[in-house]
N, C-alpha and C positions, 0 to 999 in steps of 0.2 A: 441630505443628498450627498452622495459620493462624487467625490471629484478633487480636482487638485485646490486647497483651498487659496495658496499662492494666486491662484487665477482671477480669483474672487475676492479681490481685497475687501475685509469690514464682512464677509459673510458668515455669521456665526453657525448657520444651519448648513455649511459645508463643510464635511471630515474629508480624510482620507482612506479610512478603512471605516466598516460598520462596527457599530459601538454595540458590545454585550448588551446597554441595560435600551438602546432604542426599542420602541415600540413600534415606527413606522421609520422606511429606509426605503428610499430609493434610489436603485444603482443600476450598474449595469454587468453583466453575466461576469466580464474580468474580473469584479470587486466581490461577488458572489465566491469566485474557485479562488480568488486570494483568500478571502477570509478563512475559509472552510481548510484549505488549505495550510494555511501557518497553525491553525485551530489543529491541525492531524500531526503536521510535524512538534509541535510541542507535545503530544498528547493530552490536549486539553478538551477532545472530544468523547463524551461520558456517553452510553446508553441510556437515553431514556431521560436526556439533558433538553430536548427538544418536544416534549410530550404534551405541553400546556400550551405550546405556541403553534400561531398558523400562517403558515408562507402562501403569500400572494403573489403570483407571478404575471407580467405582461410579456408580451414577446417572449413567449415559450421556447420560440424557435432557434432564440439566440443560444439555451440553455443544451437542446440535444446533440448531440454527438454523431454525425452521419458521413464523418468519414475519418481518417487517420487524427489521432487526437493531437493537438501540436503541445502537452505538456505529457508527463509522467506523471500519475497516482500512486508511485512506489517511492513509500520514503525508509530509509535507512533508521529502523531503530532497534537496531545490536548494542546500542551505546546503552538502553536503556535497562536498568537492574529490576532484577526478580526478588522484590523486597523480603519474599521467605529463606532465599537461598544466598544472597550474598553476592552474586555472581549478575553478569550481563545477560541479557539473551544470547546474544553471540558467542559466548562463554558456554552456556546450556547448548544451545543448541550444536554448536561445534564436537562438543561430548557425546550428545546423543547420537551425532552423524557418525562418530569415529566406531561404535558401536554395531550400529547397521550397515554400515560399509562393511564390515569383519562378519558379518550375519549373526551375530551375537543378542542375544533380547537384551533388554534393555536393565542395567543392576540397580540394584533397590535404590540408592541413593540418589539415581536421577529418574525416579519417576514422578510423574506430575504430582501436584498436593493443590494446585489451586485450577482455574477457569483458565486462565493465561497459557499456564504449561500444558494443561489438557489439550489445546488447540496450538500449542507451539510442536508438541508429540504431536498431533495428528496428519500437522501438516508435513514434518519431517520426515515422518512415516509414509505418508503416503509418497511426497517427492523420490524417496528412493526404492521404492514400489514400483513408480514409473519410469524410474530409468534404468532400474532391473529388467523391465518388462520390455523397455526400449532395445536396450543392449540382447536381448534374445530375436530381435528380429534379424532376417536374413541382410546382410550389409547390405543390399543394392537396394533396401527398402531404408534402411537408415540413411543410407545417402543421400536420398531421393528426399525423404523430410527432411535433412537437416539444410540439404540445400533450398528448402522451400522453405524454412523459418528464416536460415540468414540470409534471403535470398541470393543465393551465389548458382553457380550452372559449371559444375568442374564434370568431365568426363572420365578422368581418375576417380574411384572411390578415394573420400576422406574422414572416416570415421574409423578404420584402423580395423 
């Protein structure tokens, strides 16, 4: 069972987080997105790490997402190195950026060689795709989206 064990003095079958090697856990949805969570920001979440095991859930409801989410699923891992290359993601990727900003293809020595970089180009590629493609629209239609993403309402154009 998840919970504070502090609470429960003497209860041995209370953690605080869910334990890798448990078989049967029962918690509730915050101990579910913490684990899963710390589990992302370390990168200790494998493909195909979950393939033998089977998640039973009660109160589904607590699990769906049906409005503004009150956490981020975006975590910073620029920090983390491209163990072929030597270098950070944010290192790679920062290069590859400097490159397609200039409209330049991309030089041999930063192209992809593994899964990682493949999909670290793809995304990068495509990110400056769409803001090429943004920046060609007529200003009063960029204005109109960008004040609809930050939600703001100026009567000035502010995209330049």
């Amino acid at each position: 069972i998840c919970g504070d064990p502090k609470k429960v003095a003497g209860a041995a079958d209370v953690v605080q987080s869910i334990p890798d090697d448990a078989w049967i856990v029962y918690c509730e949805a915050r101990h579910v997105t913490s684990f899963y969570t710390q589990k992302a920001r370390c990168g200790e979440l494998k493909a195909g790490m979950y393939d033998d095991h089977v998640l039973i859930l009660d109160e589904v409801d607590a699990l769906v997402v049906d409005q503004e989410p009150t956490e981020d699923f975006v975590y910073d891992i620029s920090w983390r190195t491209l163990e072929d290359r030597g270098m950070t993601i944010g290192e790679y990727v920062t290069q590859l950026g400097r490159h397609f900003a200039r409209g330049q293809m991309c030089p041999e020595e930063l192209k992809p060689t593994s899964d990682t970089e493949r999909r670290l180009y793809a995304h990068t590629a495509r990110l400056f795709r769409d803001v090429e493609e943004w920046h060609g629209k007529p200003k009063q239609q960029r204005d109109i989206e960008f004040q609809l993403y930050a939600g703001e309402s100026h009567e000035m154009g502010i995209t330049g």
